[in-house]
C-alpha positions in Angstrom: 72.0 91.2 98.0 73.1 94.6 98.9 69.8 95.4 100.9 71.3 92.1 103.2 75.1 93.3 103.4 73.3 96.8 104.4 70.8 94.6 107.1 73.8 92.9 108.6 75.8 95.7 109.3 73.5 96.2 112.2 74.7 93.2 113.7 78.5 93.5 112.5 80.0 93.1 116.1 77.8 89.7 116.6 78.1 88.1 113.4 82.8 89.1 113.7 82.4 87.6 117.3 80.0 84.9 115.9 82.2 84.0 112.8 86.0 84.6 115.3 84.9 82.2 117.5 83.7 79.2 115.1 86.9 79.7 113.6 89.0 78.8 116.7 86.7 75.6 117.7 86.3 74.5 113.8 90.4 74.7 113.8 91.5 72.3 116.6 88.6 69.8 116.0 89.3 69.6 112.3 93.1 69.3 112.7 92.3 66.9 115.9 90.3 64.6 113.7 92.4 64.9 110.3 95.5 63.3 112.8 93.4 60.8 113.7 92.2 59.8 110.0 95.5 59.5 108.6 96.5 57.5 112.0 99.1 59.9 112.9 97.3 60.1 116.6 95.7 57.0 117.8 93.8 58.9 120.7 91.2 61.3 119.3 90.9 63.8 122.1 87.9 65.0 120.7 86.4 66.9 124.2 89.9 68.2 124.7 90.2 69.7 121.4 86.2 71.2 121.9 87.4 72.7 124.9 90.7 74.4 124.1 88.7 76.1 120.3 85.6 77.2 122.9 88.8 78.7 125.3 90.5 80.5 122.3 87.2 81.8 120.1 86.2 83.3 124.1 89.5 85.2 124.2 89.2 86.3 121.2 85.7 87.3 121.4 86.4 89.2 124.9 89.6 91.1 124.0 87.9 92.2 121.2 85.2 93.6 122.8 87.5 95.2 125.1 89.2 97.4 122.4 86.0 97.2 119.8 87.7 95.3 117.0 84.0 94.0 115.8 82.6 97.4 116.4 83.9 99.3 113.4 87.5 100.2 115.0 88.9 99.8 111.8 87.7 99.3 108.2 86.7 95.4 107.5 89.3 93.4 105.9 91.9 96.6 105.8 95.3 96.5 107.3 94.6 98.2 110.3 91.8 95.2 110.8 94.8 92.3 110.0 96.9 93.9 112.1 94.8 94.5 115.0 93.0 90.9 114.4 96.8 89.3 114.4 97.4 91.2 117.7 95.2 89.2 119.3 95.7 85.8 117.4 99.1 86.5 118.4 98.4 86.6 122.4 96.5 83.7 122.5 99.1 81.7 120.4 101.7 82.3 122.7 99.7 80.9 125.5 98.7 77.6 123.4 102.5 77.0 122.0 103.4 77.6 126.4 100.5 75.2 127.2 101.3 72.8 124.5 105.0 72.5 125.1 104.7 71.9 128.8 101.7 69.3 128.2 99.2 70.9 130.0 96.7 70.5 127.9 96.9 66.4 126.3 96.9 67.3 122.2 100.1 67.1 120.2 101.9 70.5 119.8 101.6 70.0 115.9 98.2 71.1 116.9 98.8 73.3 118.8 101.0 74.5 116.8 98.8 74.7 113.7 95.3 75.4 114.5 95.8 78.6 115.4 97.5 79.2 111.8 94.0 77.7 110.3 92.5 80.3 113.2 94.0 83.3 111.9 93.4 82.0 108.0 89.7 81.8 108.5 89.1 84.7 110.6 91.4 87.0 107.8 89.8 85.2 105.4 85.7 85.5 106.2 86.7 89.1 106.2 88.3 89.6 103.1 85.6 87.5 101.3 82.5 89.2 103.1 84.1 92.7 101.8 84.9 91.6 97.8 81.2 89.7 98.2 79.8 93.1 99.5 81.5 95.9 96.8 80.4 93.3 94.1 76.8 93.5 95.5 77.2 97.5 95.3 78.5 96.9 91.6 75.6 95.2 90.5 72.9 97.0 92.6 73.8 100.2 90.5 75.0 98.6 87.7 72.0 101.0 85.3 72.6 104.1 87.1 76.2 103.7 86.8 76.6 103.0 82.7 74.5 106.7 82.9 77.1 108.5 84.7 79.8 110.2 82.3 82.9 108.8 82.1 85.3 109.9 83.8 89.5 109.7 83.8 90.9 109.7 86.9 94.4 111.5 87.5 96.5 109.9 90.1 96.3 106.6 91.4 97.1 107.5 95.0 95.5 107.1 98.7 92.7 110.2 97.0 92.1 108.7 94.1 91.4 105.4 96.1 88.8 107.1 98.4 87.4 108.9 95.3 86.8 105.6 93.6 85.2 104.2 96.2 83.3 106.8 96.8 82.0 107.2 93.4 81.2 103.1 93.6 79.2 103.1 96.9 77.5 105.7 96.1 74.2 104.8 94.1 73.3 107.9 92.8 76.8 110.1 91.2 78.2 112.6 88.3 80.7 110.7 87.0 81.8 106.5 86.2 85.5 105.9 86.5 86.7 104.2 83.7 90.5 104.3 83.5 93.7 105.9 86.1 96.2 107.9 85.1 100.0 107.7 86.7 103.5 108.3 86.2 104.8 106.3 89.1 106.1 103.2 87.2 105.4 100.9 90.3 101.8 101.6 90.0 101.4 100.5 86.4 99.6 97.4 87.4 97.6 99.3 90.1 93.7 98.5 90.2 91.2 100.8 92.8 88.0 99.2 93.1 88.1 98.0 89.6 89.4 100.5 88.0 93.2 100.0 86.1 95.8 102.1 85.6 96.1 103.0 81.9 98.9 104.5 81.7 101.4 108.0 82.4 99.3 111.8 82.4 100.9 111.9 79.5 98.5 109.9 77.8 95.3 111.3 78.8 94.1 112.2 75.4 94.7 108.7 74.2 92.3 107.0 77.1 90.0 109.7 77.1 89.2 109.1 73.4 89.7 105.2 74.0 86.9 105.4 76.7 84.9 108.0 75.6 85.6 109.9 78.5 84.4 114.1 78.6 86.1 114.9 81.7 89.3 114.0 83.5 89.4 114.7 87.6 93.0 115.3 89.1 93.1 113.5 92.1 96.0 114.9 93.9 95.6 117.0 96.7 99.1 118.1 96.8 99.7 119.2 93.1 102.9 121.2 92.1 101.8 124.3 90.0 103.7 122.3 87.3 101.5 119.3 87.4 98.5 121.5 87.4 99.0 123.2 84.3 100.6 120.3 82.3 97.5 118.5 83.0 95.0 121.5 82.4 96.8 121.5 78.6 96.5 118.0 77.9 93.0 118.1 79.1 92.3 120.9 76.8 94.6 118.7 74.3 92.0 116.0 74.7 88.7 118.2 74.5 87.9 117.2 78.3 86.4 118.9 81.3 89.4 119.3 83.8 88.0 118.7 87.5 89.9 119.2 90.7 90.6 117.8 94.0 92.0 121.0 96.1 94.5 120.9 98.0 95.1 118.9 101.8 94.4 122.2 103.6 91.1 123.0 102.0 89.7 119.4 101.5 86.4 118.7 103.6 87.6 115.7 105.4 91.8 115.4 104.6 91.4 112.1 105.8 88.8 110.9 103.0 88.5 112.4 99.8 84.5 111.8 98.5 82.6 113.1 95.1 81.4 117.3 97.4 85.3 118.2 97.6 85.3 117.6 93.4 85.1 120.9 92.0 86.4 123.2 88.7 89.5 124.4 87.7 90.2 128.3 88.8 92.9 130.2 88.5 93.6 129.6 92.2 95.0 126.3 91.7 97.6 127.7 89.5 99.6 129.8 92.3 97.9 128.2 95.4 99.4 125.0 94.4 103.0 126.6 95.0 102.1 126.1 98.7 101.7 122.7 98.7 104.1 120.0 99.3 105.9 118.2 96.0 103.6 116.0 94.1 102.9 112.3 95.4 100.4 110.3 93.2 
């Protein structure tokens, strides 16, 4: 399944434009006929309803292009891909609602007024699905080589910590398995990253190490306090765990994504560098 997911990405801009433009035309014929079962319309404007979803999926389709939204301008099924996605939605829904209302085109505002609603659904909703489908094809493809990896607690449940995870999960070959996060931000109690849960405060690292077997804990906060640092390196010798680091924004790799080669030991570096380095935020 994964060797398909990995295939397809090949042809990610047709399948989005393929998939974007379905969505339209499936919208306004489906709502078109389901007015018609229930008797709610007597006329079933069937070509009319054709024509306006071909019109739509088109625009949608071309201003996409224009500004590569199915060309990897933003992460599949992420914000930044709902928002830019709705951005267009939006546009061409004003335009249908104008049409609608001053009956220039003969189908009942409700429909107008709803099949771009189903539009947007669909379109957000192929994406989201095609993503969990994919990282659960990525889970089972290295399901084997994954159980080998040591286990691993992960300190912070933060923007790092996400990329980390992910990281660690795509990747098919890795040190270490995540198996539990560690947090003291009581809003992200209930946080999951790619699977992974939060377990509790840093507090309780030598509990969930012991409760998952884990040998080594990796902080996963770029921007540390010297405090944080050295409360965690004492309950990590606490717990008889192997203390890994993520250094700090300034001497990451890539700031913007965190991955497995910026992982590295504890020195004594971190100790006064992380004085520099802005107030902790998990």
């Amino acid at each position: 399944m994964l060797v398909m997911f990995d295939h397809a990405r090949r042809y990610r801009g047709a399948v989005l434009a393929l998939c974007d433009g379905l969505a339209w035309v499936f919208s306004f014929v489906f709502l078109t006929w389901l007015q018609s079962f229930v008797g709610y319309e007597p006329t079933n404007h069937w070509q009319t309803a054709i024509v306006v979803g071909v019109a739509c999926g088109a625009v949608q389709v071309l201003i996409s292009r224009v500004f590569r939204l199915h060309q990897g301008r933003a992460r599949l099924a992420s914000f930044d891909d709902a928002v830019n996605v709705g951005a267009v939605w939006m546009s061409i829904f004003v335009v249908v609602i104008t049409l609608g209302w001053f009956q220039v085109i003969p189908l009942r505002l409700s429909v107008g007024a709803t099949a771009p609603g189903v539009a947007l659904c669909l379109m957000l909703g192929g994406r989201v699905l095609a993503r969990l489908t994919r990282q659960h094809a990525i889970r089972l493809s290295g399901a084997s080589a994954f159980a080998d990896r040591t286990p691993a607690v992960i300190i912070g449940a933060g923007d790092a910590a996400n990329q980390l995870i992910r990281d660690l999960v795509a990747k098919k070959h890795g040190p270490w398995r995540p198996v539990a996060l560690l947090d003291d931000d009581v809003h992200k109690r209930y946080r999951h990253l790619a699977g992974v849960a939060v377990k509790g405060t840093i507090a309780d690292l030598p509990k969930v190490a012991k409760q998952y077997s884990a040998t080594t804990a990796i902080l996963a906060v770029p921007s540390a306090s010297r405090e944080l640092v050295k409360k965690v390196n004492q309950l990590a010798n606490d717990a008889d765990v192997e203390l890994k680091v993520l250094p700090s924004v300034e001497d990451l790799g890539n700031p913007a994504h965190a991955a497995i080669s910026d992982v590295r030991d504890l020195d004594m570096t971190d100790f006064w560098a992380a004085t520099r380095s802005r107030p902790m935020s998990t």
